[in-house]
N, C-alpha and C positions, 0 to 999 in steps of 0.2 A: 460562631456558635460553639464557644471553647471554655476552660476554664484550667488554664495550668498555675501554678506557683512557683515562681523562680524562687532559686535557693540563692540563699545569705550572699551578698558579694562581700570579698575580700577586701583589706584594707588599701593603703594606698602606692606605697613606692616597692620597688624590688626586694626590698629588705623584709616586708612584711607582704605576706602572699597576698594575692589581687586577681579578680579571675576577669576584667576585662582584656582581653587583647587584642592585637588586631594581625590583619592577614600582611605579609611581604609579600609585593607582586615584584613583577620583573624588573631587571635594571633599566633605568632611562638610560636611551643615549641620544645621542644630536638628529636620530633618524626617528622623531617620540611618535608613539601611537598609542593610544589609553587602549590598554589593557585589559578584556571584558573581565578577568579571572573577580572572583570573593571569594566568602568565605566557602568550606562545606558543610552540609548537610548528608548525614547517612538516614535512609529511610525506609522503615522496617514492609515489607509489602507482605501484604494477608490475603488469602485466598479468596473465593469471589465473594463469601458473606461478610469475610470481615471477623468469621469468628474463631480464627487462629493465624498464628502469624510463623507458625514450624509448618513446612512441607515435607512427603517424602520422594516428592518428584515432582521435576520439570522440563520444561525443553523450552532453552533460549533460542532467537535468531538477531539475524541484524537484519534493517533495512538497506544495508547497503555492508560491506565489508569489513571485516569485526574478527575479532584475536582474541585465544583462550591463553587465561597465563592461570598456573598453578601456584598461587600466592603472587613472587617475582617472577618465576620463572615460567618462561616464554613455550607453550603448547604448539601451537599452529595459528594459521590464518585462514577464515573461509568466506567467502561472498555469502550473496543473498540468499542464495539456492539452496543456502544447508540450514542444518536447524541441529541441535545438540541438546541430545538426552540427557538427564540427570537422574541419577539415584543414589542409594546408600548400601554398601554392605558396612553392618558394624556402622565404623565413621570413616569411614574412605569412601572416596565418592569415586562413580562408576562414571564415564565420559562414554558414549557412544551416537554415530552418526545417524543420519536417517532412517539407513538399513539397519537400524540396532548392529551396526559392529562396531564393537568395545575400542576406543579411541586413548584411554587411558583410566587407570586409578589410580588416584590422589589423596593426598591429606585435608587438601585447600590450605586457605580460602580457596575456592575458584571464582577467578576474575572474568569477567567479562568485557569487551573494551571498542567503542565503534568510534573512530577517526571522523568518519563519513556517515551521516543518516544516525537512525536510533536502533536500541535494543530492545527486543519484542519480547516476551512471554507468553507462548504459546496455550490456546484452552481459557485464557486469562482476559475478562472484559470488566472496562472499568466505562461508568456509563453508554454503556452500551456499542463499547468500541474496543479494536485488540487495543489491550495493556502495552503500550511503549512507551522507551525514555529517554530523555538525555543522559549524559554521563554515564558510569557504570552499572551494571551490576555484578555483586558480590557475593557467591554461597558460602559459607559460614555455618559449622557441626552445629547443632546445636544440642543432641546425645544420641543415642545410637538410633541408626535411620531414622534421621530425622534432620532438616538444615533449614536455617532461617534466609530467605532472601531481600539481600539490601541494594537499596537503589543510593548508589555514593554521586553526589552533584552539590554542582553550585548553587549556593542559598539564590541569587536571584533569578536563577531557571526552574529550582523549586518553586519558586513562587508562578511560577508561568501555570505549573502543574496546579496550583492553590485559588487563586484568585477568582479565573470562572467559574469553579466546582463551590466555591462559599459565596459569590455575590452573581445572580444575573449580569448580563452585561447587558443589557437594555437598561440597567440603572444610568448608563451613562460613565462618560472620561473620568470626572471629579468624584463620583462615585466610588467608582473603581481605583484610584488612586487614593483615596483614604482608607478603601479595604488592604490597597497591595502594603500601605504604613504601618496598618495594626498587625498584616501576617506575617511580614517581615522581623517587629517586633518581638512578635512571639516565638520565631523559630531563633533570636539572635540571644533572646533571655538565656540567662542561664538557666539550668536546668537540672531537676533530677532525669537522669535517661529511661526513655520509655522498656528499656534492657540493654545490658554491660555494652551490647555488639550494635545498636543503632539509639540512632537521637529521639525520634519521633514516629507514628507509626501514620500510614494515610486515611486513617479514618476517621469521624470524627471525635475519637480520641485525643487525636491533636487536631490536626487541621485535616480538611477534607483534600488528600491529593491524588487526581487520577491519570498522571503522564503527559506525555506529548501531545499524543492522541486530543487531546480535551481546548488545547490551548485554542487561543481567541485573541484574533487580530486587537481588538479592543484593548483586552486585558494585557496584553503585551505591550500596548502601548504605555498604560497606565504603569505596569513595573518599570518599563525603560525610563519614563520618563520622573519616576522616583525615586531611581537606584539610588545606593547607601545612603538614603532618606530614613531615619527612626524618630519616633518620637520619646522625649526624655522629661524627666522632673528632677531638679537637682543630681545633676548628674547620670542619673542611672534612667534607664531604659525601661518604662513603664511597661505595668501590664494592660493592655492594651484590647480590654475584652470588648464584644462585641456579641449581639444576638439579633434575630431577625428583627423585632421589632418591639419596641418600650411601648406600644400603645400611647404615644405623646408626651411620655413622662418618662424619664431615665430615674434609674434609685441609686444613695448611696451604695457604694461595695460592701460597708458590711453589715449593712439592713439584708442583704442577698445572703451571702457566702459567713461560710465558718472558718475560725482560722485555718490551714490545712494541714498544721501540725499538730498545732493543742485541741484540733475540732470545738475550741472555743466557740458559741457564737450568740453576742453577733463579734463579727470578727474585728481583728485591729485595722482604723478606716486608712485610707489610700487618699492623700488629700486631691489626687488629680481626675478620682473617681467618684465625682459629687451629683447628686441628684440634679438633672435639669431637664426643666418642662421645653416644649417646644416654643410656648409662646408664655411669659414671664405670666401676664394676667390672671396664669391658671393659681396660681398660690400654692399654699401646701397643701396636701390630700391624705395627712394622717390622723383622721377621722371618719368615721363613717358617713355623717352626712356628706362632707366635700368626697370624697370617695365614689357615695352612688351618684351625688350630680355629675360627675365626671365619667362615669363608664356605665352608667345608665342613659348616655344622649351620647352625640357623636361634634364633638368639638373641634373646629379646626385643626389641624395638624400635619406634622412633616410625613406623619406614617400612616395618613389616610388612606393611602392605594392598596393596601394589600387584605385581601378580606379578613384579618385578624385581626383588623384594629380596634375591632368590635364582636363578640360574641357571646353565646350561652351556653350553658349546661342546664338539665335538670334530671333530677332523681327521684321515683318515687322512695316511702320511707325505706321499703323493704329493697331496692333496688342498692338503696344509699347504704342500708347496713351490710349486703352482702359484698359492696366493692372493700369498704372501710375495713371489714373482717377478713379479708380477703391478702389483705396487704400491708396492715398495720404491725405485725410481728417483722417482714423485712424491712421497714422504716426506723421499726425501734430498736433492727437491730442496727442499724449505723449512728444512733444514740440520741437523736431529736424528738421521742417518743416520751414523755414520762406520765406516770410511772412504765417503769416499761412491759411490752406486751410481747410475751413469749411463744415461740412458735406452738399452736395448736391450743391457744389460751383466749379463752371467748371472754369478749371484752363488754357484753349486756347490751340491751336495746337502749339505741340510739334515741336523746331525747330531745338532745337540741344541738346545735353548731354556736357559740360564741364566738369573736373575734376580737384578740386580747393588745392587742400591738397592729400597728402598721408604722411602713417607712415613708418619707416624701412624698412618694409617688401612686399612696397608697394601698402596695405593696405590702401585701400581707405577712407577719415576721411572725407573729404565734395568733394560734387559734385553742379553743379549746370543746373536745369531742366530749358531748355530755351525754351521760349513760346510768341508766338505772341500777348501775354497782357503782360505775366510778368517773370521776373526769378525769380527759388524758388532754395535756398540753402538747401539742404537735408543733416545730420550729422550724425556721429555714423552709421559704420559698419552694426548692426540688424536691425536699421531704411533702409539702402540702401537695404541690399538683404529682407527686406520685401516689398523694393517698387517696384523691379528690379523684376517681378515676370513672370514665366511662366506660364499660366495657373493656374496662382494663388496661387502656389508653390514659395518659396523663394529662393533665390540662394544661393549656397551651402556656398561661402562666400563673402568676399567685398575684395578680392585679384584677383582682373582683372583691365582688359584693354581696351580699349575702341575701335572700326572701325564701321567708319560711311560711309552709302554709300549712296549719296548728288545726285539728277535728276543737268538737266545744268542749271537752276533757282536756284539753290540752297536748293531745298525742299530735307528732310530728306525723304527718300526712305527705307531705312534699316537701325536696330543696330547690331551690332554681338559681343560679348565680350570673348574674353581668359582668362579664370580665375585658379586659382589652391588651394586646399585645401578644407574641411568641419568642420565649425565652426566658434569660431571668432580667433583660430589661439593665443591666449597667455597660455603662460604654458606649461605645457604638452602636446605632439603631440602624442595620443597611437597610431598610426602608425608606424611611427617614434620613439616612446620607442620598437613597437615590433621586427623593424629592426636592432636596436640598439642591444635589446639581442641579437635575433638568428641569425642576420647575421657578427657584428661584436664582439661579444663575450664580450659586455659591462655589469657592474654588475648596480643592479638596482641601485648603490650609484652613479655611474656613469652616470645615466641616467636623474637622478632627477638633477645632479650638471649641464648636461648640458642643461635643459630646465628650471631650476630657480638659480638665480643668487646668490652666495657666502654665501647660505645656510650651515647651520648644521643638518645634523640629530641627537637625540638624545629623550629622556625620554621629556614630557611634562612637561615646569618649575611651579616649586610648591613652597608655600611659606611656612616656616617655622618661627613659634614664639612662645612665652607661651600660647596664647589664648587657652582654650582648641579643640577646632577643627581645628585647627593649629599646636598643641603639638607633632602630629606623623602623618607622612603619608606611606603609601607603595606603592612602586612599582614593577610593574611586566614587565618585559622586554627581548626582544633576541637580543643575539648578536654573530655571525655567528663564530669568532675569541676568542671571549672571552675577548675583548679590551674595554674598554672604561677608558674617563674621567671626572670625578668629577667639576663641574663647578660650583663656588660659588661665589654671589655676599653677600660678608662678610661687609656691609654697617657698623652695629654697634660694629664691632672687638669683634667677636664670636671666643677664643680658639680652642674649639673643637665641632663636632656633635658626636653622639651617633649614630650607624648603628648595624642594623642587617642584614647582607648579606649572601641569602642563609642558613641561621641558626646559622651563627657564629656572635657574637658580636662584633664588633670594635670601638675602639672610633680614629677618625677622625682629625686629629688635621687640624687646619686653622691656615694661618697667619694672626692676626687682624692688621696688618699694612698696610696688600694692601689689595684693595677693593675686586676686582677680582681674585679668585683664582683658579687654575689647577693643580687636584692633578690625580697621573695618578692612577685610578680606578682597572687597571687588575689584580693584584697580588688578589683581592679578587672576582673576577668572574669567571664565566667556560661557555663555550659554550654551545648554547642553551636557555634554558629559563633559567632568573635570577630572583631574586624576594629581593629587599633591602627595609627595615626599616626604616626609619629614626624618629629620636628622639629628636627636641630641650632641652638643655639640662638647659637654664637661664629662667629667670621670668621676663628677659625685653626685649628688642628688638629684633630682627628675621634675617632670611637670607632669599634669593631667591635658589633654583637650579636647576638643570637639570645634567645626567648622558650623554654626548656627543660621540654620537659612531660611526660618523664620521662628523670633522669639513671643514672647508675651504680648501682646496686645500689639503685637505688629502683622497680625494677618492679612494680609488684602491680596488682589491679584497683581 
């Protein structure tokens, strides 16, 4: 239930900047054990509402034995028993023990660092549990008294913290392993930083993460058993959006979203983010009649369990003009509103609701607020259900329909609307993925192929060249079969690579006569976790790759 935009990636070889890269993990030798290490993840942690992310005080513990370092350099070591105050004079931070005596002042960062067990945040509950975590934590000035707290880990133990907190895990294994694809995804995209000093923040700003504490045998499975799994389209690492539930019908991306640079909209489309019904028969629903047939009755569907798949609203007149007045000047002040409606500018009695556009799915894209001075076109899905409000509550989505009930003057008397789904309905539907497993026995490869369009899953592509930070990369990855393939774009006719797979060396041969190559990967993998080397082997030019472990229309179990 997210909606970030990754920024531009770079071009392709070392010589012209490139922002994919990938993590070095440790050196194999003849003694090999796969490595859990990935990439990191810094994660900005906000106080218990969530509605600031600077603190002026804290107090870390460990659950088990844990070391203060003042940036690099090494404070002390204390067990479980202790707990460490935090504050600010200025921007030095104050260190003191349980009995409030002063332990040290620092510049920072202050490190936090547990070997054994996790790191707590005391006072601090995230669903309704203490706040802990794997990997560290990090205080960080952020200006005078005042410090932002970041939780530094590995992307796929982040995601431990993610997965239960954004999908039920009563959806089931397959379920949950298409949610741990899409949040992996998201946290792997490039990105503008949620602030200079961390990547992402845990609420749902980015993605919902609430520690250790929250994790779930289930959902643990489903990471483990996906590791360095992403899903891709031509190379690059899709946006990979998801919301609770489409109401049966997915919408194109930019029938929903504005561009999010030029707030163009509708925005430029995403070909792997295509509208699709659950069940083909439904047809298009970008008209009003096929629209109310369809969320006016309750049609088979992958997203029929959750009581959203089906709902109403109603307004009387005066009800409907006091919301619309109420909230129409901050709509139009994010520029979807025209003409526009200025704070404390009364916009005349409501005369009637039109509906000027829909997408695919039915999906309402412009409507328009008719009024006894003026009509106002309203755009964009989250602009409508933030103006469509009950009691000042938003509507769950912009997939309804419209019944108006008109005195014999013709004065608007009541609105009432049919609507189906929560969210804005592109991508992923976890409802609808959780149907998908447990009720028709689909794998999660299955699940992703049918809510993003003529995707690959496979390893995240990495570039390889002489540069030396380019020279070797490793990966670590699962693959349920033991199947994969080797995917190269052999641009300056590269012979061969250098691998080590699983601890065995191979060298790799390429055809440097075609660009693109597909070598089939299995004879050197085994199910479960794998972990490959790779090694440019020339002093000029480079390749791109990715290991693909399931492409195009090769889904199945």
């Amino acid at each position: 239930m997210l909606f970030c935009a990754p920024i531009a990636k770079g071009a392709y070889f070392d010589n012209i900047p490139f922002s994919l890269t990938s993590v070095d993990l440790s050196d194999i030798n003849s003694n090999f054990q796969i490595s859990p290490s990935s990439k990191t993840v810094k994660v900005g942690i906000g106080n218990q509402t969530f509605s600031s992310y600077t603190h002026n005080k804290t107090s870390i513990y460990g659950t088990g034995e844990f070391e203060v370092y003042n940036n690099n350099t090494y404070i002390d070591t204390y067990d479980s028993n202790n707990v460490i105050n935090i504050s600010m004079a200025g921007k030095i931070f104050v260190l003191s023990d349980r009995d409030n005596n002063v332990i040290a002042k620092v510049s920072g960062p202050v490190r936090f660092k547990a070997d054994f067990g996790f790191l707590g945040i005391k006072d601090l509950k995230r669903a309704g549990r203490d706040a802990v975590y794997r990997g560290e934590i990090n205080l960080v000035c952020a200006k005078e008294g005042a410090f932002y707290i970041i939780n530094n880990l590995e992307v796929e133990d982040y995601l431990k913290g993610v997965v239960p907190n954004e999908m039920p895990v009563s959806f089931g294994l397959e379920a949950l392993k298409a949610q741990a694809v899409a949040a992996r995804n998201y946290v792997l995209s490039p990105r503008v930083k949620a602030n200079p000093n961390y990547d992402v923040v845990d609420s749902v700003a980015s993605q919902v993460y609430f520690g250790a504490n929250t994790e779930k045998s289930l959902s643990n499975q489903a990471i483990d058993e996906t590791r360095g799994i992403v899903a891709l389209y031509n190379w690059d690492l899709i946006l990979a959006l998801y919301s609770s539930s489409a109401g049966g019908y997915t919408e194109n991306y930019e029938n929903a979203f504005s561009d999010p640079i030029t707030k163009a909209f509708p925005a430029k489309p995403k070909p792997y983010l295509k509208a699709k019904p659950d069940y083909d028969e439904y047809g298009i629903l970008n008209t009003d009649e096929t629209a109310e047939k369809f969320y006016k009755s309750r049609p088979k569907s992958f997203d029929e369990k959750t009581s959203y798949f089906r709902w109403e609203r109603e307004w009387t007149h005066d009800e409907l003009q006091k919301e619309i007045q109420d909230h129409i000047a901050a709509q139009s002040a994010a520029g979807f509103v025209k003409p526009v409606v200025n704070k404390g500018e009364v916009i005349g009695n409501i005369t009637g609701i039109n509906v000027l556009k829909r997408g695919f799915s039915g999906k309402i894209m412009n409507l328009e607020i008719q009024t006894d001075s003026a009509n106002y076109v309203v755009s964009k899905e989250l602009v409508i259900r933030r103006l469509f409000t009950v009691k000042g509550k938003a509507l769950p989505s912009a997939n309804f329909v419209l019944e108006e009930e008109k005195d014999e003057n013709g004065n608007l008397q009541k609105l009432k609307i049919y609507g189906g789904g929560f969210g804005h309905g592109v991508g992923l539907s976890q409802y609808g993925a959780g149907y998908m497993g447990t009720h028709l026995n689909k794998s999660f490869e299955q699940i992703l192929e049918h809510y993003y369009t003529d995707i690959t899953l496979g390893t995240e592509p990495i570039i390889l060249s002489s540069a030396p930070h380019q020279k070797t990369k490793t990966q670590t990855f699962f693959t349920k079969n033991g199947k994969g393939t080797l995917v190269v774009d052999n641009k300056y006719g590269v012979e061969y690579i250098d691998t080590t797979i699983n601890g065995v060396f191979e060298a790799i041969k390429l055809n440097k006569n075609t660009r693109f190559n597909r070598i089939d990967f299995s004879p050197y993998l085994q199910k479960g976790v794998n972990q490959v080397t790779f090694t440019y082997p020339k002093n000029t030019g480079g390749i791109r790759l990715y290991i693909e472990i399931a492409g195009k229309n090769e889904f199945s179990d």
